[in-house]
Structures are given as structure tokens and as C-alpha cells.
C-alpha positions as CSV (number, residue, x, y, z in Angstrom):
1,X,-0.6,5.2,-22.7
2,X,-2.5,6.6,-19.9
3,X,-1.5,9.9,-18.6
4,X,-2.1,11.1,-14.9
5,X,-2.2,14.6,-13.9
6,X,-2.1,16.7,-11.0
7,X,-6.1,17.7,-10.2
8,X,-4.9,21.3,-9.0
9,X,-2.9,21.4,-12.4
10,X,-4.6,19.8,-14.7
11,X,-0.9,21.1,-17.5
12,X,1.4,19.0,-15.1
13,X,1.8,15.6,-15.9
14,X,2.8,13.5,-13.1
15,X,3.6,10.2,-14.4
16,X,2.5,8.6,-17.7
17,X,2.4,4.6,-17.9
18,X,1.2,1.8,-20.4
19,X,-2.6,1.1,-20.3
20,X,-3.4,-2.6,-19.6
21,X,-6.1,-4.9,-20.2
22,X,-8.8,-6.7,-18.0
23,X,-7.3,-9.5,-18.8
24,X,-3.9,-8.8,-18.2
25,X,-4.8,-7.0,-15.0
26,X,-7.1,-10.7,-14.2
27,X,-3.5,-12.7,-14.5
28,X,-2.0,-10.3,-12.1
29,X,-4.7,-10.7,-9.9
30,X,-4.7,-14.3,-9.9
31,X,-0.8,-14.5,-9.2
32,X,-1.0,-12.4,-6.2
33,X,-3.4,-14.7,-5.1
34,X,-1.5,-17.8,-5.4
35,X,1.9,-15.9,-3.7
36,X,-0.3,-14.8,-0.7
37,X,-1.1,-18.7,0.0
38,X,2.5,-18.7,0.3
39,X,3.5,-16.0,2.7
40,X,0.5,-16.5,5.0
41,X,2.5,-19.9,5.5
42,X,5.7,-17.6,6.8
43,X,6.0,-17.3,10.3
44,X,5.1,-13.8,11.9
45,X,8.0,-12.8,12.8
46,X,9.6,-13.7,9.4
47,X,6.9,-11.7,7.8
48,X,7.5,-8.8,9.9
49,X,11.5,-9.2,9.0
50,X,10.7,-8.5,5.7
51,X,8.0,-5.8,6.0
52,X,11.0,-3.8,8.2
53,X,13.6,-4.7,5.6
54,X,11.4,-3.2,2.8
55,X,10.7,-0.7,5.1
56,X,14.7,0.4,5.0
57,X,15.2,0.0,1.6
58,X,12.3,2.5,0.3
59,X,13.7,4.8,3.2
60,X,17.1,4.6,1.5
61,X,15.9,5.3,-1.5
62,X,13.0,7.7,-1.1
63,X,14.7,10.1,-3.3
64,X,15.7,7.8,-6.3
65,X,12.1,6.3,-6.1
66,X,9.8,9.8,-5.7
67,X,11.4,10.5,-9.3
């Protein structure tokens, strides 16, 4: 596990999440990659649809996801 902490507070934890490998972090590379070909192929304004969407739905849940 890899533990982050706040740099003013170096006691206070902030998150703490699974450590990966270079490999693993290679295949996630490589599949962002791939789905990029696929929404460069989505129309602008579709794109931008679903930027705003996202947009709402981390603004709805700000609270839920600063936890």
C-alpha cells in the first residue's frame, strides 16, 4: 500500500491506495490509448455532451466524492 500525506502535515494521512506495477500501469496505458482512437471518432459536439454531463454529475456529487 502506498500512503499519501499532507506535506504541511506530514501525521495526516490523506488517502492510502494499493501500489501497482510498471506493468500493470503499461496495460492501462495501452487501453487508454486504444479508447482515445475511439472518441476522437465522436463528433464535437457529442464529445462536449458528455464532458458537460460529467461535469453535472461530479458537481452533484462533490461531497460524496471529496470523501
Amino acid at each position: 500500500m502506498f500512503t499519501s500525506t499532507n506535506p504541511t502535515n506530514s501525521s495526516e494521512v490523506i488517502t492510502t491506495v494499493p501500489e501497482t506495477t510498471t506493468a500493470e500501469i503499461l496495460t492501462v496505458l495501452r487501453k487508454a490509448k486504444n479508447a482515445q482512437k475511439g472518441w476522437a471518432k465522436l463528433p464535437a459536439p457529442t464529445r462536449g455532451r458528455i464532458i458537460a454531463n460529467v461535469g453535472r454529475l461530479v458537481e452533484k456529487n462533490k461531497e460524496e466524492l471529496a470523501n
